[in-house]
C-alpha positions in Angstrom: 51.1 139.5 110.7 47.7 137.8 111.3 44.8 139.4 109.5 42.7 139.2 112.4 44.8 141.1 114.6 45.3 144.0 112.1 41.6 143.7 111.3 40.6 144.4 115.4 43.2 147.3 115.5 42.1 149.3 112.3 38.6 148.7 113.5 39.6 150.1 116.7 40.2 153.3 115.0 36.7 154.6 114.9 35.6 153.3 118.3 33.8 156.3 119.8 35.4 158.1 122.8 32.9 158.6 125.5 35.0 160.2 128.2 35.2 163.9 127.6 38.8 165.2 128.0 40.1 166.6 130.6 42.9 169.8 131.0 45.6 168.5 132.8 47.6 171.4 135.2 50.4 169.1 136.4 53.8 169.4 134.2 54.8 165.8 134.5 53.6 163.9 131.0 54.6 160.3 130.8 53.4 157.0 128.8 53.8 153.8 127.9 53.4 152.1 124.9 53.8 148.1 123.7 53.3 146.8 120.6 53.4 144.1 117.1 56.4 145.3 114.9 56.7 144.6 111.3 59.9 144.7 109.3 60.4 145.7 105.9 63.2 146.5 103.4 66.7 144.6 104.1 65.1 142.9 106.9 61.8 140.9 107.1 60.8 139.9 110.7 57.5 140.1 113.6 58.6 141.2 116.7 57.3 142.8 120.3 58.8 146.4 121.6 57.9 148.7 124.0 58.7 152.4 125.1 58.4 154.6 127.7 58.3 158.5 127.0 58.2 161.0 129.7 58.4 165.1 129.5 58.4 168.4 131.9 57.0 171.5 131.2 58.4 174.3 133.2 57.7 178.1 132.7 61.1 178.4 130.3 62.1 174.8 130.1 60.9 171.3 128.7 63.0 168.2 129.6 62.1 165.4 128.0 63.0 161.4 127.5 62.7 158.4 125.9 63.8 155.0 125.6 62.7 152.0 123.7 63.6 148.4 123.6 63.3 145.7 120.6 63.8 142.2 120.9 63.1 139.7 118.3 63.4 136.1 118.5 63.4 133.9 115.7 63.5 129.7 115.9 63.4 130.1 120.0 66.4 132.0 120.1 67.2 135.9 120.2 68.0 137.4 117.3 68.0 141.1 118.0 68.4 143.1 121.2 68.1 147.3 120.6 67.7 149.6 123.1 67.2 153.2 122.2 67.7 156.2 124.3 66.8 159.8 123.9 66.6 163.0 126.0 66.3 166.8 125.2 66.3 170.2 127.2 64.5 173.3 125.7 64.7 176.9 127.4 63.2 179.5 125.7 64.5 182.7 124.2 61.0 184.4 123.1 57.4 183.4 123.4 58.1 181.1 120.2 61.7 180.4 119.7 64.2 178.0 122.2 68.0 176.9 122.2 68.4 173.0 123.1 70.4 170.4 123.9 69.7 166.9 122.6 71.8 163.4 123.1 71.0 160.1 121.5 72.3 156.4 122.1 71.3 153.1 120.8 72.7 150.3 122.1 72.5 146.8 119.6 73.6 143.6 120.6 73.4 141.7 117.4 73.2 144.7 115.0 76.0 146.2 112.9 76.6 149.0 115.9 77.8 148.1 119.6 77.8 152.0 120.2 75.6 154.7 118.1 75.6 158.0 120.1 74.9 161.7 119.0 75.4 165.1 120.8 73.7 167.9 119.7 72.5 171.8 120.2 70.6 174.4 117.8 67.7 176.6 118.1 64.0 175.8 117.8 60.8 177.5 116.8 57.2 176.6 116.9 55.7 177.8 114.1 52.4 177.2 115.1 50.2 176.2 118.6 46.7 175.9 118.8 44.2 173.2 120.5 44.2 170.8 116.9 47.5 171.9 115.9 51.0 172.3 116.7 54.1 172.9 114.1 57.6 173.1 115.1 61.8 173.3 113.9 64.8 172.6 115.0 68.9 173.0 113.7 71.7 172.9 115.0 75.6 171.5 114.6 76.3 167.9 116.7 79.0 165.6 116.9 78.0 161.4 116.5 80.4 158.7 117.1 79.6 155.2 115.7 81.6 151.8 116.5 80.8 149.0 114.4 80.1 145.4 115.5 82.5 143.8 113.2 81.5 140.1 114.7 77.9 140.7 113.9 78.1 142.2 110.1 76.1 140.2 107.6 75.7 140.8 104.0 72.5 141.9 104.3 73.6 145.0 107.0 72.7 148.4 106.4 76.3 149.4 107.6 79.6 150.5 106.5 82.2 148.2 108.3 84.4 151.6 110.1 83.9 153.5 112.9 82.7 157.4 112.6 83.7 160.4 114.7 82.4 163.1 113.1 80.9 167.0 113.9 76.9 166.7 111.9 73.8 168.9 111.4 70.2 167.7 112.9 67.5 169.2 112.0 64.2 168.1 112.6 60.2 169.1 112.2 57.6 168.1 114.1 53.5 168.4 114.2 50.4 167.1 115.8 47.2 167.4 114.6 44.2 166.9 116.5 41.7 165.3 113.5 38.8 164.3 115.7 38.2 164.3 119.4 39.1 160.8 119.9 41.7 160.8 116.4 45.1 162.4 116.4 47.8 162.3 114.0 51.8 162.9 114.7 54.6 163.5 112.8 58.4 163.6 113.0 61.2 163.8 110.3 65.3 163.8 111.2 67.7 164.8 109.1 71.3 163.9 110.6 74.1 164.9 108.1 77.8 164.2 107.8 80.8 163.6 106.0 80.2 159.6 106.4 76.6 159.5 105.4 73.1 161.5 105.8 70.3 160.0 107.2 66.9 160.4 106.7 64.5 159.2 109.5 60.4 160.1 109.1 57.5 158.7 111.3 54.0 159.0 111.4 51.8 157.9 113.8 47.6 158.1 114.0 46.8 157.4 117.5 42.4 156.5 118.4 41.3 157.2 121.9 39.9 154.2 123.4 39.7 155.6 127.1 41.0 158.9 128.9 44.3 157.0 129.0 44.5 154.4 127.1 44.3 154.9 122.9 45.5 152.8 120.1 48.2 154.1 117.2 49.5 153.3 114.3 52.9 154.2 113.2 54.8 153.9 110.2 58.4 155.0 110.6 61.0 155.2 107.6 65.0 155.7 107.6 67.0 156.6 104.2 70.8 156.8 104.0 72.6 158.1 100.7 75.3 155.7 101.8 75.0 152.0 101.7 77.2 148.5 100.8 76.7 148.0 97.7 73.1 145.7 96.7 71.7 146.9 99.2 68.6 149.1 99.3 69.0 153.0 101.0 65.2 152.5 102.4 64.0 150.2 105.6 60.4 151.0 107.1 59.1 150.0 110.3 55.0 149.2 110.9 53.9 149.0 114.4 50.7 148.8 115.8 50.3 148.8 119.4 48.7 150.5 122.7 49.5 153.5 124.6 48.9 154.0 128.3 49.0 157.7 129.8 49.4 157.2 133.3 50.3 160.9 134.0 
């Protein structure tokens, strides 16, 4: 990564926000963000990614999606292809607490994993909702299935060489915290746990408003696995710095 680069986008940070916010009635919620990717851990690479998160807010219900793509190329020639999908339905119960349903699927042509996907209900609560902060749970019993690239398995691959069918509990927490106007700070940790393995996946993202739309964030995401080959390390982290575009 470029010091100058990183340099502009810290500084960013503190730019002041001079549009004053705005409440927004309509239920749709969607943005897009692009961004500079830094590997760490078993894997040391720059690459570009982008995603595209969307949500609807209905009286009892919240639908929402997600999907993400990651290419890296390294030499002038790909070297990774990852596509990430997510989607989730809430209805509510009480004024606090909500059953879902949640299904995720990544896709990786080069990685260790043609097919990663996970089914999953439970029960939610939020904890906590106010202006500058929100709090929330969720656990429930799922079912992931995992088939292995065995063509694309290097030394170096965070990856058990079998394939996994398995029922799992996910449970996850999640917060926002409005620091500043213009300054907010997310948070989301997944714990996914099986006979195979248990993952452990946390992010954290500080996001600077730059417009009404457009802001700047900062996330550092982090997966652990008590499983691994053996020499290999049971931490990766992910740094990516990028821009985010509200259009709705």
């Amino acid at each position: 990564m470029k010091t100058p680069s990183l340099f502009l986008l810290m500084s960013a940070l503190y730019m002041p926000y001079s549009h004053a916010a705005e409440a927004d009635s309509s239920p749709w919620q969607s943005e897009l963000s692009l961004g500079l990717q830094q590997l760490s851990g078993n894997a040391d690479s720059q690459t570009v990614n982008g995603e595209v998160n969307g949500q609807y807010d209905g009286e009892q219900t919240r639908y929402q999606a997600s999907a993400s793509v990651l290419q890296v190329e390294k030499d002038g020639e790909e070297d990774k292809r990852k596509t990430e999908l997510e989607t989730q339905a809430n209805r509510g119960i009480s004024a606090r607490s909500y059953v879902l349903l949640n299904a995720t699927y990544v896709a990786d042509r080069y990685g260790p994993y043609f097919d990663d996907f996970m089914l999953a209900t439970g029960l939610g609560h939020q904890w906590w909702q106010s202006d500058t902060l929100s709090l929330s749970t969720e656990v429930g019993p799922g079912y992931r299935y995992q088939r292995p690239n065995l063509d694309e398995i290097d030394d170096d691959d965070l990856i058990m060489p079998y394939s996994v069918r398995e029922p799992v509990i996910r449970a996850q927490a999640k917060g926002e915290w409005q620091l500043v106007d213009s300054v907010r700070l997310e948070g989301r940790s997944i714990v996914i746990s099986g006979a195979s393995n248990t993952s452990v996946e946390g992010a954290v993202t500080l996001a600077s408003t730059i417009t009404e739309k457009l802001s700047i964030k900062i996330t550092s995401k982090h997966n652990y696995m008590t499983d691994v080959p053996p020499g290999l390390k049971n931490h990766d982290s992910v740094l990516t710095l990028g821009l985010r575009y509200q259009w709705l």
